[in-house]
N, C-alpha and C positions, 0 to 999 in steps of 0.2 A: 676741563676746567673752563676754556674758553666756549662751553656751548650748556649751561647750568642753565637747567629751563624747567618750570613745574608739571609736574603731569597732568596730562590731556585730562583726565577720569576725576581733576579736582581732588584727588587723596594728600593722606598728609606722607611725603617726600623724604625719606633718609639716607641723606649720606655722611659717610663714615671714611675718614681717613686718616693714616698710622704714619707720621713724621717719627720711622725709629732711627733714622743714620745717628742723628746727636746722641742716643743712650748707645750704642753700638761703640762711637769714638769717645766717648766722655769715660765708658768704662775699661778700654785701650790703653788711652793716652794722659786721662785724666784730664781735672776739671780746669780751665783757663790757660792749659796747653796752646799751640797754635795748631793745631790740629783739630781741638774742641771751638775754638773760636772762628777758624775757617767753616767751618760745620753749621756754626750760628749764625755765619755771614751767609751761609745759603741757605740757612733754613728762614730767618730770618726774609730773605728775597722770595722764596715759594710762597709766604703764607702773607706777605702782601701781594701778589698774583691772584691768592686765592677771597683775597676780604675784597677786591677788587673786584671780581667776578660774583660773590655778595651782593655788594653794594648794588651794581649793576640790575642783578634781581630781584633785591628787595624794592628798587625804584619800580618796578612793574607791578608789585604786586601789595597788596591793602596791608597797610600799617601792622604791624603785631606777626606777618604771619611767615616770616623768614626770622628764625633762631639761629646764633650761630654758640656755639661752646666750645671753650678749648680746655683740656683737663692735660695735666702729667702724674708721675708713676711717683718720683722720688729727684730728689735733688742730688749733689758731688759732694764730699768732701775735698777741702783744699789737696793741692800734689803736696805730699812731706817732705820735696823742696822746699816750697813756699813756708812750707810751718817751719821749718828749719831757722829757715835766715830771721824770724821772726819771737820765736820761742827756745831757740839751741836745743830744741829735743823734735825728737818727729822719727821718719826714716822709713825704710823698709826692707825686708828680708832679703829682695832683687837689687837693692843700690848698700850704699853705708851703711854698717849699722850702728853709727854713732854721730855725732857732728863733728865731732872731734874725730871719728875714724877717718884714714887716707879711701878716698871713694873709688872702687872699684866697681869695673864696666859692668853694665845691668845686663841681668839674664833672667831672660823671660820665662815662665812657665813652658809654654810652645818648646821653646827653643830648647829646653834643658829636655823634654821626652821626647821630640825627635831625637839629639843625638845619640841618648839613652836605648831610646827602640833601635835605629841605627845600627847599636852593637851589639843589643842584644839577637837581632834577626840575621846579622851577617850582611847587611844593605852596604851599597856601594858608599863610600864615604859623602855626605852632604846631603844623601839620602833626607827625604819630607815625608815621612807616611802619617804626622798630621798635619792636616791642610789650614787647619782654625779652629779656632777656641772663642768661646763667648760665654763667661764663667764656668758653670760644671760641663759645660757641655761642648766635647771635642768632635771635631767632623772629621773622616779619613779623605784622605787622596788617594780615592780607588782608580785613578788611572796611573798611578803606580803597579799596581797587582793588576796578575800576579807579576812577582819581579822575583831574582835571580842570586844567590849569595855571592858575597865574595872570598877570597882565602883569609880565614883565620879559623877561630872555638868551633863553628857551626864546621868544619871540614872544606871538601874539596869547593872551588868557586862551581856555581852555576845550578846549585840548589834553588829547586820552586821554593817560592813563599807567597803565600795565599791571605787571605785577609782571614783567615779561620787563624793563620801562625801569630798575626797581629791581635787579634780578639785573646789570642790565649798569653799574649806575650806583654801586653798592654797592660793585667793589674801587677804583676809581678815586676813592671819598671814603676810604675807610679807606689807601690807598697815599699820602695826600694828607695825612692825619690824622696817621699816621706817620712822615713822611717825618722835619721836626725830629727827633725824638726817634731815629731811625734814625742820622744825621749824627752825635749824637752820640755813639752807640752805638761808631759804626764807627771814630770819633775815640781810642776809648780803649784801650789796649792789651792788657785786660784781655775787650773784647766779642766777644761771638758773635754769629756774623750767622746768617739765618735766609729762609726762602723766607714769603711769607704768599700761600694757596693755599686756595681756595674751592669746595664742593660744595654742591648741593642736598641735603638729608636725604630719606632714603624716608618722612618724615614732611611732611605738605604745608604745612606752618606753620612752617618752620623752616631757614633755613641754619646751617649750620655753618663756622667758621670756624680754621685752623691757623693757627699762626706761630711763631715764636721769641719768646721771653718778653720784653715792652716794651710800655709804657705810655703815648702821648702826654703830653705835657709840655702 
């Protein structure tokens, strides 16, 4: 960024650059979190670094012929905290589900199918076989595998478990995790029902995951 200079051969020049960390923690943490505004405070500092270095070479060069554009994908809805304290209704499936309800500790997606796979594989207690999430799409911690059972359902400790036990043990907690919230999905005359339907990614660290929009409760 410090060395932006046009091409020798006089062509026309393109660069192209992806500021994703802000959609990454905005969809995390939510929107005006400190998390989402630490984010801005450094996206924010990058992207006057970079009009800087612009500016710089649009001074060298003939009026008109340095474009700069900046475009995004989608904007946040407020955190249903915030709407809370403002409208007494909001919430979500992870925190209260009322304003009026006594608020108990949030549990993340992540968190509720690690422990879940966890049990289901026989993993040592605290066990992480996933590593992250960024909407449908869960990544493994293949430097877990293969790992090793411990004593309980799965039998004696010390059983392999391979990422093939995870691939096959992975729809049946999340079909499991859903199921509630499915029921009352289906319950309501307003829902849309949906297939949930699981691929390998051509990337080796990552499944991917589809379904119709629903949140364990």
């Amino acid at each position: 960024m410090t060395a932006i200079s046009p091409s020798p051969a006089r062509q026309t020049d393109l660069l192209a650059l992806s500021f994703s960390a802000h959609d990454v923690v905005s969809h995390n943490f939510g929107n005006e979190s400190e998390e989402e505004l630490d984010t801005l405070r450094r996206l924010d500092h990058e992207l006057g670094r970079l009009l800087a270095a612009f500016d710089a070479l649009a001074a060298e060069e003939p009026r008109g012929s340095v474009v700069l554009a900046l475009s995004a994908d989608h904007g946040f809805t407020p955190l249903p905290e915030v709407v809370r304290r403002t409208t007494a209704t909001g919430g979500s499936a992870a925190g209260c589900k009322a304003a009026t309800a006594r608020p108990r500790p949030r549990i993340q997606l992540q968190e509720r199918l690690n422990r879940a796979l966890t049990d289901e594989l026989c993993l040592a207690p605290g066990s992480q076989p996933i590593y992250g999430s960024e909407g449908w799409t869960i990544a493994y911690d293949r430097t877990l595998f293969p790992a090793r059972t411990v004593d309980g359902p799965c039998g004696a400790a010390g059983q392999p478990v391979a990422l093939a036990d995870l691939d096959k043990a992975f729809p049946r907690v999340v079909k499991r995790l859903f199921a509630k919230r499915s029921r009352k999905l289906s319950s309501s005359p307003s829902a849309t029902s949906g297939r949930l339907t699981i691929r390998r990614s051509p990337s080796p660290a990552t499944t991917t995951t589809r379904s119709a929009p629903a949140t364990p409760s």
